[in-house]
N, C-alpha and C positions, 0 to 999 in steps of 0.2 A: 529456405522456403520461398521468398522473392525472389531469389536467382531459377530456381526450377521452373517455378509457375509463370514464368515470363516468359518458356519455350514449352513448357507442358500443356499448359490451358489452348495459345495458340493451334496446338498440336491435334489436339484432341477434338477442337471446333472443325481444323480442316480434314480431319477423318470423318466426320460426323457428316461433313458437305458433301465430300467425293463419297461415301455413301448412300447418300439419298440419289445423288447424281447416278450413281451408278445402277440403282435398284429401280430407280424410275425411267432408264432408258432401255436396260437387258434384262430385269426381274421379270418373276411371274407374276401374273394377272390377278388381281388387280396391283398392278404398279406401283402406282402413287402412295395405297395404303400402306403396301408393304414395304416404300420409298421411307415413307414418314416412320413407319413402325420401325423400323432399323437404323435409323439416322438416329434417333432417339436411344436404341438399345446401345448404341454405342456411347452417348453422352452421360447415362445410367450407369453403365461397367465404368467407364474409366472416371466417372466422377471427379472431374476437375477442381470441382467447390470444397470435397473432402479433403483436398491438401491445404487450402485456405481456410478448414476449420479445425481439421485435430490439430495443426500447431498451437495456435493460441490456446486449445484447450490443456493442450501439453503442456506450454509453459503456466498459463494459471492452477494447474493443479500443482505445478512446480513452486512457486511463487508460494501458494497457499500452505505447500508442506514446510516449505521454508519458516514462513510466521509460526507454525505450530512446533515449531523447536526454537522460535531466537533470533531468527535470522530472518531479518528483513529487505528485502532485495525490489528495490525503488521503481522500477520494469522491467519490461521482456529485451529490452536493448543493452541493461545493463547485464539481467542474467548470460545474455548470447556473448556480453564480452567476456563475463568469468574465465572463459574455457582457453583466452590467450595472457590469462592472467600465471605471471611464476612467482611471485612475492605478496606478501598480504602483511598490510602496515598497518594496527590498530592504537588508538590511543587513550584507550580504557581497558585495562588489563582484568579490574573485575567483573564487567560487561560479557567481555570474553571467553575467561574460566567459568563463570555461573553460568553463560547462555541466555543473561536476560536482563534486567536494570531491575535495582530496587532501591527503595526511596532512602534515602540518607539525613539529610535534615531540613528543618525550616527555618528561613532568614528573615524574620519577619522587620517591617520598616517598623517604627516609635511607635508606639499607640496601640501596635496589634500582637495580638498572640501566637505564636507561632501551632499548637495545639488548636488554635480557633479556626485558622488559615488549614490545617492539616485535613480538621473533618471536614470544612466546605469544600476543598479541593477535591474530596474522595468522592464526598455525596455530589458533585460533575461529574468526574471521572468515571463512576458508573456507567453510566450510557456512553464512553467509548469503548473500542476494543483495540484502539491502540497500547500495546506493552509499557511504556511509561506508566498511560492511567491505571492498568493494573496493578504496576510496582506503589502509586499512590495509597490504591484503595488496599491495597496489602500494609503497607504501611501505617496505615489508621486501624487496621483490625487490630494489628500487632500492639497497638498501642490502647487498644480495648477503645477506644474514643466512639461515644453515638454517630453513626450516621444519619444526617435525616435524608428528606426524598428530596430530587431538584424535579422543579419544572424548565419547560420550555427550551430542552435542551437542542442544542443547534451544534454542529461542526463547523469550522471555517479549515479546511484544507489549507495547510503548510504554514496554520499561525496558531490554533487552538481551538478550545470549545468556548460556549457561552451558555448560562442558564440562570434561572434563578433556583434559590436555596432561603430557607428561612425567607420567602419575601424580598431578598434582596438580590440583584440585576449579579451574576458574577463573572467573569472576564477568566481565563485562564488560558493564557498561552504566552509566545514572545514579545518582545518589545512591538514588531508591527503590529499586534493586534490590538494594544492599548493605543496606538499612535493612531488608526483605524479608526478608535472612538474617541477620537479626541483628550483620553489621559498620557498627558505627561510624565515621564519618568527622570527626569535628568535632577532632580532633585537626589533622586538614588541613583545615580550612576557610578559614581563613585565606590560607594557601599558595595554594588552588584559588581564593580569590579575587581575590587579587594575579596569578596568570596570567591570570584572565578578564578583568581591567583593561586587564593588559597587552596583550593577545593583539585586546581589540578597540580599543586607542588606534592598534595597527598598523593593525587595517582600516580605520579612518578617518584615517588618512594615506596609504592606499594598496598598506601593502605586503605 
């Protein structure tokens, strides 16, 4: 679409000129109206801005049917490279066969419940529509567990969400988003490592 439009739109402007040009020097009377009037009819017909707008409508509708089966495709630059793609390397086999993630268990650090951690992460996760937080709040029904209501909920793109629950302030995303508000994780680092070992020597067995 940026390789076309880079010789179309040009194109299209200098038709539009040399018609007015042309309609205002040997047109019929009155000239100049029917100069402008046609210098325009041609800017109209060949509508240069339409190719600058059905694409990206093209690939967001593309995008959006993608989410609604599974598949999440991060932009329009990487959708555009799929098409020189010949190999596809995944590394979550049940991701892949189901079409979707779904929640597995909770690690909870000393002190905490891993069912307590489960409904508050749900009652967040409501107010996303990212597919992880679904697989959460799927995974708290399954478990019959109350959800209550959160307030104050916020998104942070590319770390998690934030909100409060039961009154209290809750934090749910990656390590940078605890490092963002100044909690510390290296106390569980360790721990958080030994599950990630764990958790992917299952997926390379299968289970």
């Amino acid at each position: 679409m940026d390789r076309v439009s880079r010789f179309f739109v040009p194109a299209v402007m200098a038709a539009s000129v040399i018609t007015f040009v042309v309609w205002s020097l040997w047109g019929a009377e009155p000239r100049l109206a029917h100069a402008l009037v046609n210098a325009v009819a041609v800017l109209i017909i060949a509508c240069p801005c339409a190719l600058g707008l059905a694409t990206p409508l093209a690939v967001m509708v593309g995008v959006g049917k993608g989410a609604e089966n599974g598949i999440l495709i991060k932009n329009a630059e990487a959708l555009e490279m799929l098409q020189r793609a010949d190999t596809l390397v995944v590394d979550k086999t049940g991701t892949l066969t189901e079409g979707k993630p779904r929640f597995d268990l909770a690690e909870p650090a000393p002190g905490f419940d891993a069912d307590d951690i489960l409904r508050v992460a749900a009652s967040l996760e409501r107010g996303s529509e990212h597919p992880l937080a679904a697989a959460i709040v799927k995974g708290a029904e399954e478990k019959k567990l109350a959800i209550p209501k959160s307030e104050d909920f916020q998104s942070v793109p590319g770390k998690g969400v934030t909100g409060k629950v039961d009154g209290r302030k809750i934090l749910l995303g990656n390590a940078a988003l605890l490092t963002n508000h100044g909690i510390g994780i290296a106390g569980q680092q360790e721990h958080i490592n030994s599950t990630e070992r764990r958790r992917a020597d299952n997926d390379a067995d299968g289970d």
